[in-house]
C-alpha positions, 0 to 999 in steps of 0.5 A: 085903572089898567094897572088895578085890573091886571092885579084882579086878573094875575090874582084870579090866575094865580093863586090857584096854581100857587096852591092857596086854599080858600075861594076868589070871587070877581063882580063887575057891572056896565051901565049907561053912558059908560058906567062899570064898576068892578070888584074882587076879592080873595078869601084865603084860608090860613091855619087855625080858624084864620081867614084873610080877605084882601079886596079891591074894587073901582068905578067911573062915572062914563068912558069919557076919556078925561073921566077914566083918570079919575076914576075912583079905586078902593081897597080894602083887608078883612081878618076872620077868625072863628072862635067857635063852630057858631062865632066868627069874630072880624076886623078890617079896614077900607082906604080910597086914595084922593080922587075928584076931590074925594078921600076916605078911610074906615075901619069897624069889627064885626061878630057873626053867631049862627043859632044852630043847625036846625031851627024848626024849618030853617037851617044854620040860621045866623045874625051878624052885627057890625060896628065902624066909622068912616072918615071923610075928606072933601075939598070939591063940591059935587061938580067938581068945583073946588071948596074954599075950606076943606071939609071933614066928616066922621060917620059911625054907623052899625050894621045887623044882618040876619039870614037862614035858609028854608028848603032850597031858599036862602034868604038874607035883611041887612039894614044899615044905620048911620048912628052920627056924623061928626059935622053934617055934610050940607048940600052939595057935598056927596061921598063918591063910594056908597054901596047898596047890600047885595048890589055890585054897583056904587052909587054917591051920597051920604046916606041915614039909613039902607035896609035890603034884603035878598033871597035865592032859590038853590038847586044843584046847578042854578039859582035864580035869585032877587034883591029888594033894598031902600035908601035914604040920603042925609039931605033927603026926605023920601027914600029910594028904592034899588031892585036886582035879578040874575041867574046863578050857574054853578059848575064844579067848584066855580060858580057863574051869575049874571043879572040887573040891577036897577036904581031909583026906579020909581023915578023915571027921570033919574033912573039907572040901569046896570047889568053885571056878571060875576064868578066865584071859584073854591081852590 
């Protein structure tokens, strides 16, 4: 892990210096018993409408020591390219490497079509759809305990977004559908990398459906802004809800946020709380 967070940082130095147009964007999180999670991303921003985005992230459960080696990485590389001044077309895909029993990879295209400029009170209003699959395989239960066969799974999903801003608000609802799995995953079999739209904090299960929605309140330097999603495991029949908050400071061409994110609040027993900072730049 010592080696994926210095990679985050020389990046985060050195681009810049090396003259790369585009923007870098570093998020992590720290929450009970040791928890952190961490990401980082490079839009770089090559000729003729290209943008390439390589990312990286991890999270451990605790900072136990025999934990920290098992920690789960992943990577991912993300192409844009706008066709017009309205559509933006992307492709991309996401690999995690074998860990605690756990490997995936996916892959999936996206469109992104922005209405106009001005619709009545919104400005730059946009709908983005996406489509994938990802692949799963899974030789140990979620206790660790090994699986006697190995168990694969595909996941095609679909993903719309829309968003717009209103004055000095800008709002965003996504909602996230897993169309079909391959072969159904029973109990005890979890995916250990499953994100919540607007949260930097990874959360384990396979999930039917996530709908969120986030909303910003812009003014020259801060930005407070709140995200409300909810969530519904394959194996579970009541949905579970996720809540965050920060605060954004923007200075220059660097903006700093900090918040906290809460899941599954409406059970106290199982409740997790994770606070996170974040910082993005423009070079």
């Amino acid at each position: 892990m010592f080696r994926l967070k210095a990679v985050l940082v020389l990046v985060l130095m050195v681009c810049p210096l090396a003259l790369c147009y585009g923007q870098i964007h570093f998020a992590a999180v720290n929450g009970d018993k040791g928890y952190a999670a961490m990401r980082g991303d490079v839009r770089w921003e090559l000729d003729n409408g290209l943008v390439l985005i390589p990312q990286a992230g991890y999270y451990r459960m605790s900072d136990k020591e025999e934990d920290e080696s098992g920690a789960t990485t992943k990577f991912a590389l993300n192409l844009q390219y706008d066709l017009t001044d309205r559509l933006t077309l992307s492709a991309g895909g996401t690999y995690i490497p074998q860990r605690l029993g756990f490997e995936n990879y996916a892959y999936g295209a996206a469109a992104k079509y922005t209405l106009c400029y001005y619709c009545g009170p919104f400005k730059n209003p946009y709908i983005k759809v996406n489509v994938g699959q990802s692949r799963y395989r899974i030789d140990a239960y979620d206790d660790g305990r090994p699986l006697e066969d190995v168990f694969k799974t595909a996941a095609t999903a679909a993903v719309a977004e829309v968003g717009a801003e209103m004055g000095r608000f800008f709002m965003q609802v996504r909602y996230d559908k897993v169309i079909k799995y391959s072969s159904k995953p029973g109990a005890h079999l979890a995916s250990n990398w499953t994100e919540i739209p607007f949260m930097t904090a990874v959360v384990q299960g396979f999930v039917r459906d996530i709908a969120a929605a986030r909303v910003a309140y812009r003014t020259q330097w801060i930005t407070p802004y709140a995200v409300y999603s909810r969530y519904k495991y394959l194996l579970g029949s009541d949905y579970t809800i996720s809540v965050a908050a920060g605060l954004a400071l923007k200075i220059g061409a660097t903006t700093l946020s900090g918040g906290v994110e809460i899941f599954e609040q409406n059970h106290k027993e199982n409740r997790k709380t994770y606070f996170s900072l974040s910082a993005s730049t423009e070079f």
